[in-house]
GUGU-707868 format. One record per residue: residue in one letter; x, y, z of N, C-alpha, C in turn. Coordinates in steps of 0.02 Angstrom, whole numbers, plus 50000, padded with zeros to 5 digits. Layout:
N
AXYZXYZXYZ
...
# end
This chain:
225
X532595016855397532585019555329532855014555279
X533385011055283533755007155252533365000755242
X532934997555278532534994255279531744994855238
X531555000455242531215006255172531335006155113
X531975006955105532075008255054532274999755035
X532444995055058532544988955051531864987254999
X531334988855039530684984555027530504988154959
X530814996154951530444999054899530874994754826
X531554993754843531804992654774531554983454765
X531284980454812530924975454817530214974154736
X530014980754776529404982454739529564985054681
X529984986254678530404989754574530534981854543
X530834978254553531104973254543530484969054524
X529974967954581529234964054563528924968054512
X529064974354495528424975854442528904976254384
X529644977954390529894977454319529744968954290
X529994964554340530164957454311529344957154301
X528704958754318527964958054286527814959754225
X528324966654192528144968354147528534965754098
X528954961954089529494959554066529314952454039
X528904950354075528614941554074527874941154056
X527644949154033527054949153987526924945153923
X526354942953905526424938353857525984944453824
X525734941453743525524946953698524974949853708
X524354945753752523704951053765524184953153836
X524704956053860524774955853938524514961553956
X524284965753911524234972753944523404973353931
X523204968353939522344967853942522054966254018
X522454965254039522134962754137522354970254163
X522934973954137523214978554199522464983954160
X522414984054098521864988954074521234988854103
X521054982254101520344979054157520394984554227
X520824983154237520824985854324520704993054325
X521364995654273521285002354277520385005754267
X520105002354205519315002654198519095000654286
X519224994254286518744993754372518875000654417
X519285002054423519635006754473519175013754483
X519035015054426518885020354422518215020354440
X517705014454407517005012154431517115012454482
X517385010954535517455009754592517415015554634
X517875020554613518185025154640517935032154657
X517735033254589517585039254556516875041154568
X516375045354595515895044954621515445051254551
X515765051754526515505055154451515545047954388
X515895041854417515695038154359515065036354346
X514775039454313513945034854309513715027554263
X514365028254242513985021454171514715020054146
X514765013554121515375010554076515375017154026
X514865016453985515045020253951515385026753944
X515245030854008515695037654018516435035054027
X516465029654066517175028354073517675027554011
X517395023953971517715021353908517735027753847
X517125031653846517215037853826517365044653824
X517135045553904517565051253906518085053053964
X518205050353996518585050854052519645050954019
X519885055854022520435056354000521015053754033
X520955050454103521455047254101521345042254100
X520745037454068520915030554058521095029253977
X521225034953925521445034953867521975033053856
X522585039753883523275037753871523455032753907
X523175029553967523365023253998523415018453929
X522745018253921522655011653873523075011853814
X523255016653773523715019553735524425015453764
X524475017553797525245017553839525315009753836
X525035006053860524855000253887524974994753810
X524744998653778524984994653711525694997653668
X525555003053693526385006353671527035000753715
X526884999553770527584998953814527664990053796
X527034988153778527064980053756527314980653695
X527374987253646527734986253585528444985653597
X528664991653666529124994753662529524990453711
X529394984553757529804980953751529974975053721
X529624973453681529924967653606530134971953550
X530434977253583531154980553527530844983953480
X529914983453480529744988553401530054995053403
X530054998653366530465005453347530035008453328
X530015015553334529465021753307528755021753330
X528455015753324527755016253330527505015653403
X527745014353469527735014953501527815024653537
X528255026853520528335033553516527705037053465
X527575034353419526885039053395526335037853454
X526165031553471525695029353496525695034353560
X526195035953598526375042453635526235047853633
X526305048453581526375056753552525565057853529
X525215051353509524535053653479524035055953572
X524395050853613523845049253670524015057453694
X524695058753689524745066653728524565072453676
X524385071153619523935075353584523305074353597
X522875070953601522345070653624521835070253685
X522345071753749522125071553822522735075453857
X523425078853807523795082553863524235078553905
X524065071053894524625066253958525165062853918
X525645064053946525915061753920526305056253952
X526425049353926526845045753970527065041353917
X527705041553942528545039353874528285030553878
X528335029053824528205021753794528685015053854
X529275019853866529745012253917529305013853999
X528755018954009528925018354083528385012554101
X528415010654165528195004654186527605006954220
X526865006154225526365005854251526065000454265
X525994999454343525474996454362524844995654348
X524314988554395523864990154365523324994654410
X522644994754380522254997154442522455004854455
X522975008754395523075014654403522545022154379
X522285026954420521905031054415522365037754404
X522185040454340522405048054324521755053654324
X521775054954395521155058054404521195067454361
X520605066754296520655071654266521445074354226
X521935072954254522605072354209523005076754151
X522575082154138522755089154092523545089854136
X524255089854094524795090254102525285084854157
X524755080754152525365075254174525905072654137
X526135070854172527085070354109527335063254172
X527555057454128527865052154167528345049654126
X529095050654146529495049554127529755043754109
X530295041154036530385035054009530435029354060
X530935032054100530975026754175530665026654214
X529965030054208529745028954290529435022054314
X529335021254363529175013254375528425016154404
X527815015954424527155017954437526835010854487
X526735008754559526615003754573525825001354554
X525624996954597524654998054586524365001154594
X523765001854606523215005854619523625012754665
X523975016554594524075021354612523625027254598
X523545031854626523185039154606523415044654577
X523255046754531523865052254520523535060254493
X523485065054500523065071154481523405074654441
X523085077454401523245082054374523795087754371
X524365088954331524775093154340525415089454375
X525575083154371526065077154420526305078254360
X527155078754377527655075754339528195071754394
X528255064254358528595062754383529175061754314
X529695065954338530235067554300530985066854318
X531345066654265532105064954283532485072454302
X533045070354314533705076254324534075075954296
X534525082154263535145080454231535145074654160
X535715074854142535875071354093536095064754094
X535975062454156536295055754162535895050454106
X536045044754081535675040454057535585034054106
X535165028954092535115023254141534215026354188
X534305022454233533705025054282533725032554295
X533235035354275533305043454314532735046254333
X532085041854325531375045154368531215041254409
X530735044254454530605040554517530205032754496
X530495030454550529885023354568529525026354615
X528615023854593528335024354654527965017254671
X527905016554732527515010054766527145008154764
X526485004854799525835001054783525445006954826
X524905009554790524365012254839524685018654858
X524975021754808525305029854802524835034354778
X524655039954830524405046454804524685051554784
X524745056554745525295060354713524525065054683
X524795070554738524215077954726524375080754667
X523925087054652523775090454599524495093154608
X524645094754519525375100854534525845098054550
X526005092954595526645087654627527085087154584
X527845090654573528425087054555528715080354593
X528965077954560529245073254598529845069554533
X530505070854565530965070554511531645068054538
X531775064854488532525060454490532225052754498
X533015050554529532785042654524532835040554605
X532165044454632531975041954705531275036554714
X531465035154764531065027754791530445031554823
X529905028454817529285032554854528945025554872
X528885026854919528575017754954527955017154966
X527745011354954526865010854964526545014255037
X526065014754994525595020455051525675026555078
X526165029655004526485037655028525835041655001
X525695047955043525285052655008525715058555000
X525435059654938526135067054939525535073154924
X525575077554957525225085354937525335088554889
X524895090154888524795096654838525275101654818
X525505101854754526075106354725526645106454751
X526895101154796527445102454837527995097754769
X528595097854793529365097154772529685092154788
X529715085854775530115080154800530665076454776
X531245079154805531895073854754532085070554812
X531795065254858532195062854915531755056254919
X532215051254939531635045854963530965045155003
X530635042655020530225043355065530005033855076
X529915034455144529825027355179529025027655181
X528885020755184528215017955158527775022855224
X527055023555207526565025655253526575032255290
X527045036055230527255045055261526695048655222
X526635053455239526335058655214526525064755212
X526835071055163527005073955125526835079255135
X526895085255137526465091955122527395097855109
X527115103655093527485109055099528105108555033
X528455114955008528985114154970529595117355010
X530225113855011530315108854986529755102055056
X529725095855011529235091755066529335088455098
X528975089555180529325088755222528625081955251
X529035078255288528605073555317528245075255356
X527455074955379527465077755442526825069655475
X526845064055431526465060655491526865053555464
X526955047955477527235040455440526565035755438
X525925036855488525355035455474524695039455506
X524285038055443523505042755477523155038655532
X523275043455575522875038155650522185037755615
X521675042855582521295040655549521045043055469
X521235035655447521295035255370520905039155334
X521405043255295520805046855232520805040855177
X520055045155127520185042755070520605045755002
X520645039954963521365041854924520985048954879
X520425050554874520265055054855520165061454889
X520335061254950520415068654996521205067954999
X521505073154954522055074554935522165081254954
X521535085354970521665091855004521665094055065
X521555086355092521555086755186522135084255223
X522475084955182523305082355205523645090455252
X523525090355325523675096355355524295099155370
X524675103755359525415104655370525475108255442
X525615101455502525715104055536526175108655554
X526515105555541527115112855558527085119955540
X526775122055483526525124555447525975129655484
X525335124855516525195128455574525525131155628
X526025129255654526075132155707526655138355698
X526925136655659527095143555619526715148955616
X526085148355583525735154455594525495157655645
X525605151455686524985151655769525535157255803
X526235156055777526825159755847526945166155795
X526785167555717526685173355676526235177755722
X525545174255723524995179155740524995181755827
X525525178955852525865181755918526125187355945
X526455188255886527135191655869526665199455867
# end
């Protein structure tokens, strides 16, 4: 575990010091990707053009993306509108300091919420109804980092300032304030691990075939009874 979590604050450190050493177009390559990503991905993309027009989570990305290049060379206010307009107009909202990767997909995205600190690795996935959010009143770091190649289901809390390591899939509507080590997979509230890898790999878009074993067999010794 300690070794997990080693590699995850590894990976905080490489994408803060990336975003930090942006020069003034810097947030034009991570935007590229996020556009590729979705061509790629998305089996309803039919044309550039839908992507660039109507697809709602590559809006507030791009929004954001020029917000957080304001918002770390110290501009004031306008970075926060630039926020506030993208979550008036698509529902997402994500705070001007948090850190996004590139190559990131907000699949459909009506009430996503990403908190000032969160750190977001690459080609992450993220659905609809995800908050990754803080706790308490502390100031300093207080939302999660997540890793490279993170899935994060429909509905998913995921809150405080925990480490989520590349190649985590987390389920559907479940509850997470705890670390999690790279290549786990997620289900149930509160969420409980139930595999560290898929003997055979889904895709990052079957987010509803994540099975809770335990879960089964619970019912199996219910319907006994």
């Amino acid at each position: 575990m300690q070794q997990s979590l080693d590699s995850t604050s590894q990976t905080q450190t490489a994408i803060t010091d990336s975003r930090q050493n942006q020069g003034p177009g810097g947030f034009l390559e991570p935007l590229m990707s996020d556009f590729q990503i979705i061509c790629e991905c998305d089996p309803a993309a039919r044309s550039w053009l839908e992507v660039i027009f109507c697809y709602p989570g590559f809006h507030p990305l791009s929004l954001h993306r020029l917000a957080h290049c304001l918002h770390i060379r110290k501009v004031g206010f306008i970075p926060r509108l630039i926020s506030h307009l993208g979550r008036f107009l698509t529902g997402i909202e994500i705070e001007p300091g948090a850190e996004i990767g590139k190559g990131v997909f907000i699949d459909h995205g009506m009430g996503v919420v990403i908190g000032e600190t969160a750190i977001v690795g690459d080609y992450a996935l993220i659905y609809q109804g995800v908050t990754l959010g803080g706790t308490g009143k502390e100031s300093g770091k207080r939302h999660p980092t997540l890793g490279n190649n993170v899935v994060v289901g429909a509905g998913a809390k995921v809150l405080g300032n925990i480490q989520i390591s590349d190649h985590v899939r987390i389920g559907i509507g479940l509850i997470m304030v705890r670390d999690l080590p790279p290549d786990s997979t997620v289900v149930g509230i509160p969420g409980r691990i139930i595999s560290h890898k898929q003997s055979k790999p889904l895709s990052p878009l079957e987010h509803g075939k994540l099975l809770d074993v335990e879960a089964g067999i619970i019912r199996s010794l219910v319907s006994r009874i």
